[in-house]
Steps between C-alpha positions, in 0.01 A plus 500: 500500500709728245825423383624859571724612756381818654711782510401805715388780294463360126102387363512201237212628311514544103625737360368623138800601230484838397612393161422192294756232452571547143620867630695349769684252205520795259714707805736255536585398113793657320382763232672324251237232532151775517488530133146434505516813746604752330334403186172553729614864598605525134104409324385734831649768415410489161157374527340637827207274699229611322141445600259210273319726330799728416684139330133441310555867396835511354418121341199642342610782360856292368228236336289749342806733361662185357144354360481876348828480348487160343136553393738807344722327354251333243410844341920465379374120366467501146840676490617277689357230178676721268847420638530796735418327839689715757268792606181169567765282701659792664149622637383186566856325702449833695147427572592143616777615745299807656231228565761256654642773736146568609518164648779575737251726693280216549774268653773715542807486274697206662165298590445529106823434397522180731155413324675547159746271571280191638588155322127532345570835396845542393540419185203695373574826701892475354361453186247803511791735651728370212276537219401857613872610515555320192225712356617813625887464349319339203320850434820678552730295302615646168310348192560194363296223317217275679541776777106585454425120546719462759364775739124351408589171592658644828142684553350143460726406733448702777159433487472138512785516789271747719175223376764220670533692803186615547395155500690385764345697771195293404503140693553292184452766249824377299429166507123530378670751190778225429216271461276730304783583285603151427142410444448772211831413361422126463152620404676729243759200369228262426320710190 
């Protein structure tokens, strides 16, 4: 027994959607509300689909040109110890963001940037991007005193931020380098 009424001339048998729901939702919100839209088309247009081994390509070749730049930037080193740091943290803040821009091909640019921005990964990644542009208007600042140590100890910087973050795509990599840490400095305190 069905619960239909029967009509001459019409089949009650399913019928497959030519387009997915979230298409169907998408049609009938105002555009104000499809930022997420045309941010898509935006990163598209900008960053085509690419194949997998296209993305390893271009992150490969980003990661070696920025380990070849910051490996460098240490020629420019004992200048840099002599109070004329700007050519060694120049080369090597360069090297760092070539090698985070390589990235975006693995993820793509927004994917990345949404990674950046995790709670885990936050406040190392703002502190990475800060320190390098720190480094960079550092270097072209005019002269003045402690400018020498204070592009070094943005070079330190940057490198213990990228350590951080590195660490956090490991599952418990911070904590088991907070620990570490802690241990040696307590180990350090007690002589």
């Amino acid at each position: 027994m069905t619960n239909y009424v029967r009509f001459p001339n019409v089949s009650f048998e399913p019928v497959e959607l030519q387009v997915g729901l979230g298409e169907v939702f998408r049609s009938v919100t105002p555009s104000f509300l499809r930022k997420e839209e045309d941010e898509d088309e935006f990163l598209t247009s900008c960053c085509p689909h690419i194949t997998w081994r296209q993305r390893v390509t271009g992150w490969l070749s980003c990661f070696c040109l920025g380990l070849i730049l910051q490996a460098s930037s240490f020629g420019s080193l004992t200048r840099a110890l002599f109070g004329h740091p700007g050519r060694f943290a120049f080369t090597y803040t360069l090297g760092n963001i070539v090698a985070l821009l390589g990235t975006f091909f693995l993820a793509g640019p927004r994917k990345q940037l949404r990674k950046m921005s995790d709670k885990n990964r936050a406040h190392a990644s703002g502190i990475f991007v800060s320190a390098m542009l720190m480094t960079l208007v550092a270097v072209e600042a005019p002269r003045f005193h402690g400018r020498a140590l204070l592009i070094l100890a943005l070079v330190i910087l940057q490198w213990m931020s990228l350590v951080w973050y590195t660490l956090s795509y490991i599952p418990y990599g911070q904590k088991m380098a907070w620990r570490l840490l802690t241990k040696c400095c307590s180990w350090c305190c007690t002589f």
